[in-house]
C-alpha positions in Angstrom: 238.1 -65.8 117.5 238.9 -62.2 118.2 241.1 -60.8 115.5 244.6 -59.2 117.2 246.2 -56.9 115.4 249.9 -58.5 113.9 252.6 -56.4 112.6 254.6 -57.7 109.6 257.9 -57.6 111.8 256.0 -59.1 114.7 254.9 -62.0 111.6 257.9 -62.4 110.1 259.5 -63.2 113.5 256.8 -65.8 114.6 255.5 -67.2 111.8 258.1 -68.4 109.8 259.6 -67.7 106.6 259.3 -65.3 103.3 261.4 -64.6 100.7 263.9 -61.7 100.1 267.3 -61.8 100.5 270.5 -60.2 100.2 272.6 -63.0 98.2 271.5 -63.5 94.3 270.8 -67.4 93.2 272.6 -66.7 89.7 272.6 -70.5 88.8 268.8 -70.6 88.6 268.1 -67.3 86.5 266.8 -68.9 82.8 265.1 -71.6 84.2 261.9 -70.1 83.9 259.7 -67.0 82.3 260.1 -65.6 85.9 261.6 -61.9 85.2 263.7 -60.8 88.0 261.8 -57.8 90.0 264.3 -57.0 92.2 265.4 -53.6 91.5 263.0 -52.7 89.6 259.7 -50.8 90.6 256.2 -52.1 90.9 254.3 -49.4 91.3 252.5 -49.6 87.8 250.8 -53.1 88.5 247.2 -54.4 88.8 247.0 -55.8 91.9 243.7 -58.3 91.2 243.7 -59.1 95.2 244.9 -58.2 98.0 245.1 -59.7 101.3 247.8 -59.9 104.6 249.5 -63.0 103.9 250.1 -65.2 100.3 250.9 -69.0 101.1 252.3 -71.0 98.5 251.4 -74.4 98.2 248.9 -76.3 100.4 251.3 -79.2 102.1 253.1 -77.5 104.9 251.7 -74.1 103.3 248.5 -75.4 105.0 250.3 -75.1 108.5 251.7 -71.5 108.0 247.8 -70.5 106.7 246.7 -72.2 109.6 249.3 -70.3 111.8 248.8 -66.9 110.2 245.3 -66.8 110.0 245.0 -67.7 113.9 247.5 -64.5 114.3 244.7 -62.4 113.1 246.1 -62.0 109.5 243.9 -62.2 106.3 245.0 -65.0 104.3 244.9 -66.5 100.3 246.4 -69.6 99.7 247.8 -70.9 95.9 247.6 -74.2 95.0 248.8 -75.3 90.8 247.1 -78.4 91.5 243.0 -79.2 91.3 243.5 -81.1 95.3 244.5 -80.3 98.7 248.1 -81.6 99.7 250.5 -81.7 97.1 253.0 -84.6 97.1 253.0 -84.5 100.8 249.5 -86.3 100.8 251.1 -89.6 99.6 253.7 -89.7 102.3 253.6 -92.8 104.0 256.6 -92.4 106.5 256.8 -91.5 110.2 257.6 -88.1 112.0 260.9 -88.6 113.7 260.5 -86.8 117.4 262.6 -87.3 120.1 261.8 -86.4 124.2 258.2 -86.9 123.7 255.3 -87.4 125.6 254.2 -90.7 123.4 257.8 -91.7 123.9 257.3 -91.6 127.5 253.8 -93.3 127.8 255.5 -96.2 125.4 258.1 -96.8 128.0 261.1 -94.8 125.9 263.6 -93.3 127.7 264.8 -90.1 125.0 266.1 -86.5 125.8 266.3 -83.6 123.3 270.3 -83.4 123.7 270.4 -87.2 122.3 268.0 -86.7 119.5 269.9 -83.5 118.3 273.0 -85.4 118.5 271.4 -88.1 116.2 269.6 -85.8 114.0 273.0 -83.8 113.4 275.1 -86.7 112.5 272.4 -88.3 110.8 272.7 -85.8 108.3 276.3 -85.7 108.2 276.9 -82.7 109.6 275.8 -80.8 106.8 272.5 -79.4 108.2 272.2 -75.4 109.6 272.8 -75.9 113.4 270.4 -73.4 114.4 267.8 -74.9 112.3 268.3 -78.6 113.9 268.1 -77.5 117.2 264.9 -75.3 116.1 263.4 -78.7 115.0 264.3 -80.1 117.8 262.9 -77.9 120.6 259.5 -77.2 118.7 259.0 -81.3 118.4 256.4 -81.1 121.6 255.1 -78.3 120.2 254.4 -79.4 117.0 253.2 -82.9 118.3 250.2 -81.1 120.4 249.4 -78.7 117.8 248.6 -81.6 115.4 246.8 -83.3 118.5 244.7 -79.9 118.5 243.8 -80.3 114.9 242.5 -84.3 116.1 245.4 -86.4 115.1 246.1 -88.8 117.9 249.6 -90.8 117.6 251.1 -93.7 118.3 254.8 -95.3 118.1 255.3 -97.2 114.9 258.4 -99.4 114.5 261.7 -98.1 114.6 261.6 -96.3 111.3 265.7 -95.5 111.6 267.6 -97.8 113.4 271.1 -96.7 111.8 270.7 -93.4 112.8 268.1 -93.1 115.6 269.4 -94.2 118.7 266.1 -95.2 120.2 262.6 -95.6 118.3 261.4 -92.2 117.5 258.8 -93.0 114.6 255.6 -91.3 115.9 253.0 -92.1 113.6 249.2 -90.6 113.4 246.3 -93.6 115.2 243.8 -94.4 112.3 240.9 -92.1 112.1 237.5 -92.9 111.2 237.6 -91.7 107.5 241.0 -93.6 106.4 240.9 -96.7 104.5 241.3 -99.0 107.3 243.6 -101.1 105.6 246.2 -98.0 104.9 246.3 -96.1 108.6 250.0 -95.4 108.7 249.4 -92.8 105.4 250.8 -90.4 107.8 250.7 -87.5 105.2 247.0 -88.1 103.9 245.9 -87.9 107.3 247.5 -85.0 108.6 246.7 -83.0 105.5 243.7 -84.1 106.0 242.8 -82.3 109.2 245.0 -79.4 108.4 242.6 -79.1 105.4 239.2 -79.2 108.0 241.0 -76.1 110.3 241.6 -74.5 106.7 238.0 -74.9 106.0 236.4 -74.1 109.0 239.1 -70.6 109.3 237.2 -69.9 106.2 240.7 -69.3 104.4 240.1 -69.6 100.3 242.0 -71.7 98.2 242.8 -70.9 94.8 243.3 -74.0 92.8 245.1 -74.3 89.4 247.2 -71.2 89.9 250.8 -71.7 89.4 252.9 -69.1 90.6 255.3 -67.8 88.0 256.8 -64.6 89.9 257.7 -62.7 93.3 257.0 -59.2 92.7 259.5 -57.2 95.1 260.0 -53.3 95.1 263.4 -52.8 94.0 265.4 -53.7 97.0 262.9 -53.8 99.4 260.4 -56.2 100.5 258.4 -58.7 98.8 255.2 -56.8 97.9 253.0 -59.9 96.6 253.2 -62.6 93.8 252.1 -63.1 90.1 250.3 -66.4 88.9 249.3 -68.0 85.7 245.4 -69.5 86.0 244.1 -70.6 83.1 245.3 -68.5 80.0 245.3 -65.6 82.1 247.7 -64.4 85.1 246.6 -62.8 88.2 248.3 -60.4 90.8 247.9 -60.4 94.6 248.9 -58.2 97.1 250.6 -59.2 100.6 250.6 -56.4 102.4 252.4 -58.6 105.5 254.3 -61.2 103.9 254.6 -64.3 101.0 255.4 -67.7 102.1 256.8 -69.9 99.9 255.9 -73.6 100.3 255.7 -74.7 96.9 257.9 -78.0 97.1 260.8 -79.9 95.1 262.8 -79.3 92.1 263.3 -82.2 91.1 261.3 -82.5 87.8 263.2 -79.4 86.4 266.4 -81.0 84.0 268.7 -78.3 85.0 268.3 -78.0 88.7 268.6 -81.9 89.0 271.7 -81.0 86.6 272.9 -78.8 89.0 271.9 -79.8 92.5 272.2 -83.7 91.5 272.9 -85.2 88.4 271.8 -88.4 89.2 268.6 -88.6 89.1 268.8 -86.2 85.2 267.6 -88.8 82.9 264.8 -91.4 81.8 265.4 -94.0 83.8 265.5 -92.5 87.6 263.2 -91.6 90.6 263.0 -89.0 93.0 260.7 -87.5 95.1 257.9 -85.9 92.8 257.9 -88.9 90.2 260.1 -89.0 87.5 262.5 -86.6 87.3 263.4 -84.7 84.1 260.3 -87.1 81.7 257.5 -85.8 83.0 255.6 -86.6 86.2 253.1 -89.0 87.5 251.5 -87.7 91.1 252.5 -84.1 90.9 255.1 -81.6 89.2 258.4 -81.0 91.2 258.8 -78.2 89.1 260.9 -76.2 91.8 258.5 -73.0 90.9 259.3 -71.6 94.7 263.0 -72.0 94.4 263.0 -70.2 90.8 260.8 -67.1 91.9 263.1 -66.6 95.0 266.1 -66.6 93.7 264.7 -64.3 90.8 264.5 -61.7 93.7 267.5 -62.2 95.2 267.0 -65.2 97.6 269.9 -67.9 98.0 270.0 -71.7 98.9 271.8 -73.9 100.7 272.5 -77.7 100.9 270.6 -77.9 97.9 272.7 -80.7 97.0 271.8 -82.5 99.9 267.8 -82.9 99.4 267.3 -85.5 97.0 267.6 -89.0 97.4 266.8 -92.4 95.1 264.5 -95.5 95.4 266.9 -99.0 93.8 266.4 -99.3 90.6 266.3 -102.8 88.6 266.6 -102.2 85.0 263.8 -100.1 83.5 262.1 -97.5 85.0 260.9 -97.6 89.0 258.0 -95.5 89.3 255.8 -94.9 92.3 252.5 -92.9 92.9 249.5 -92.0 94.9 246.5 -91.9 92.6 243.6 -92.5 95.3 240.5 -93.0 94.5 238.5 -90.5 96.1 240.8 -87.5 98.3 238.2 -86.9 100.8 238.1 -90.3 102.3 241.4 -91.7 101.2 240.3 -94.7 99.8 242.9 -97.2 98.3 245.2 -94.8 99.5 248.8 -96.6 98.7 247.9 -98.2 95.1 250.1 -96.6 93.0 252.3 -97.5 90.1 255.3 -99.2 91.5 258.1 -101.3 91.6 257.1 -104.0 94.4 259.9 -104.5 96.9 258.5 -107.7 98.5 260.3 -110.9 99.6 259.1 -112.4 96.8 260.3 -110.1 94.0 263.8 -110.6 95.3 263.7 -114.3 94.7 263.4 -113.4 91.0 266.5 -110.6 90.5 269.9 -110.8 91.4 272.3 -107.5 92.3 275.3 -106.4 91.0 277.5 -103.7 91.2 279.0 -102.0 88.5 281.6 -104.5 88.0 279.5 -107.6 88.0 280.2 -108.3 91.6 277.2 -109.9 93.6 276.8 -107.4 96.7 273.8 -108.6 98.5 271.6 -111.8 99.3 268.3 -111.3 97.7 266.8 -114.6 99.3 266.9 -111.9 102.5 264.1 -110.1 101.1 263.5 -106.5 100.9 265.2 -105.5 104.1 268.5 -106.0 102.9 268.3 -104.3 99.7 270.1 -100.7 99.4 268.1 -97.6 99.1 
C-alpha cells in the first residue's frame, strides 16, 4: 500500500471523530483521577510514544484504526482489556440496514427515505438528524466494507417488527472458524475479521492499558492521551488526532445516577454486566466519556442510551465467557437468566400493583423487555 500523505484537517473531516470541544461536561468532573488539562499547558511531559493517530478501544476503535491506517496515518491502539473486542464481541443481534443490496437479492422492496423515517421515530425523535441520515446513507457503504474484510451476509428474521417497516436484520453467513452451532454471533465475527486487517496492517495493540486522561494544550487541540499499565502510566503522542471508542458508562454509580437511575443498584442489568456491583464480561466504566468531558467535550442524549433486560426477582445476569477467542467456541454460554418457553410456565408477572399483565403460557415472545 503506498503511504499518502493525510493532513489532520483532511483526517478529522473523513475519518471520524476526536475529542475537544467548546461546551464543558461539569456533571462528570470527580468521577475519576482524570485532572482536567484543558487550559493548562503540556509542554513539560514525557511523551513515551508517539505516533499519528491514538484509538481507544478495539470494538468499533478497530474500524477507525482500520480506516486511518489505510489513509496513510501511523497508528497505536489501547485496549484495558487482555482480548480483542470489548463488549462488542458478545453481541448477538443484527445490523439494521435499509435500501440494500441483500435486501434486494431477498426479494425486499426498501428505500433510504423509509428506513430514515423508521429509524427517526424509532427513536422517538430524540436522535441528531444529521447523524440519522449519516447512518443512513453510509449503510451500503459500510455493508461492502465489511464484505471487503470477508464477512458475507444474509437476511435474518425480522429483528424489529414494531419499528422496522420491512425486515432489515442483515446478519453476517457463518464462516469457517465460528462454532457452528452459534453463527448469528454477529459481533464475534465481525470483530473477528476487523482483528485479521488489524493484524495484517501491522497496527500494534497495547493491551491492559486503561486510559485515565486527554492531554490537551490549553485551549487547543488534543495533543495525545495518558494511560495506566500496570503500576506504571504511559504518555503517547498524536500528532493527528485521538479517537475515543472506549464504550458504556454504565458500571460507573454516578453516571447511571445521573444519566439513568434505574439501573443504580444490586439487582439490575445493562449493557456491560451489572451495573454499579461490579462486572462480569467487561467494565462499562465510561473511561472515554470522563476524559472528554475533563477537556471540555459535552454529551448528548446520554439519557437515552441504556436500556434493561426483565427482571424476575434476583439478579439477571448475562455474559460471554468463550472458551477460546480465536475460534469462538461455545460462543453464547454465559451466565444467564433463560428466557425460554419453558421458564415462563414456572413464573407469573405482575405489575407493581399486583395486577397480572401478560400470559406467560405464550412463551418468551410476549414478555416485556
Amino acid at each position: 500500500m503506498s503511504k499518502k500523505k493525510v493532513s489532520r484537517r483532511e483526517f478529522l473531516k473523513n475519518a471520524g471523530a476526536v475529542v475537544g470541544g467548546a461546551a464543558v461536561g461539569t456533571s462528570l468532573m470527580g468521577l475519576s483521577s482524570c485532572a482536567t488539562t484543558g487550559g493548562s499547558s503540556v509542554k513539560d511531559i514525557k511523551w513515551d510514544r508517539t505516533t499519528d493517530v491514538v484509538v481507544i478501544g478495539t470494538g468499533c476503535g478497530l474500524a477507525a484504526a482500520i480506516e486511518a491506517k489505510e489513509a496513510g496515518s501511523d497508528v497505536i491502539i489501547l485496549e484495558k482489556n487482555d482480548w480483542v473486542g470489548g463488549l462488542f464481541i458478545s453481541a448477538g443481534g443484527q445490523n439494521m440496514w435499509g435500501g440494500t443490496k441483500i435486501q434486494r437479492q431477498n426479494g425486499i422492496q426498501d428505500t433510504k427515505e423509509a428506513w430514515y423515517e423508521d429509524e427517526w421515530n424509532g427513536c422517538h425523535r430524540r436522535g441528531v438528524p444529521e447523524l440519522i441520515r449519516t447512518y443512513v446513507n453510509r449503510a451500503d457503504d459500510t455493508l461492502e466494507w465489511f464484505e471487503k474484510l470477508g464477512v458475507t451476509w444474509r437476511i435474518a428474521g425480522h429483528g424489529n417488527p414494531e419499528i422496522q417497516r420491512v425486515n432489515r436484520s442483515h446478519r453476517p453467513i457463518q464462516n469457517a472458524a465460528l462454532d457452528p452451532d452459534h453463527y448469528d454471533a454477529t459481533g464475534w465475527n465481525q470483530t473477528i475479521v476487523m482483528k485479521k486487517r488489524v493484524e495484517e496492517l501491522n497496527i500494534p495493540i497495547l493491551f491492559k492499558h486503561r486510559m485515565t486522561k486527554i492531554h490537551r494544550d490549553g485551549d487547543g487541540p488534543v495533543v495525545g492521551i495518558e494511560a495506566q499499565f500496570g503500576n506504571g502510566t504511559i504518555n503517547i503522542k498524536a500528532r493527528k488526532a485521538v479517537i475515543v471508542c472506549t464504550g458504556s458508562w454504565t458500571d460507573t454509580e454516578r453516571m447511571a445516577a445521573l444519566y439513568d437511575p434505574r439501573i443504580v443498584g444490586p439487582d439490575t442489568y445493562g449493557d456491560g454486566g451489572t451495573p454499579c456491583d461490579g462486572h462480569m464480561f467487561v467494565d462499562s466504566s465510561g473511561d472515554g466519556h470522563i476524559a472528554v468531558a475533563n477537556v471540555g467535550g459535552a454529551f448528548t442524549d446520554m439519557t437515552f442510551v441504556a436500556y434493561l433486560y426483565l427482571f424476575f426477582g434476583s439478579r439477571s445476569y448475562w455474559g460471554c465467557e468463550p472458551e477460546e477467542w480465536t475460534s469462538g467456541r461455545n460462543l453464547q454460554t454465559g451466565k444467564g437468566v433463560s428466557r425460554t418457553t419453558d421458564f415462563y410456565k414456572n413464573i407469573v408477572l405482575v405489575k407493581n400493583d399486583g395486577q397480572r399483565y401478560i400470559d406467560e403460557s405464550t412463551g418468551a415472545q410476549s414478555a416485556p423487555t
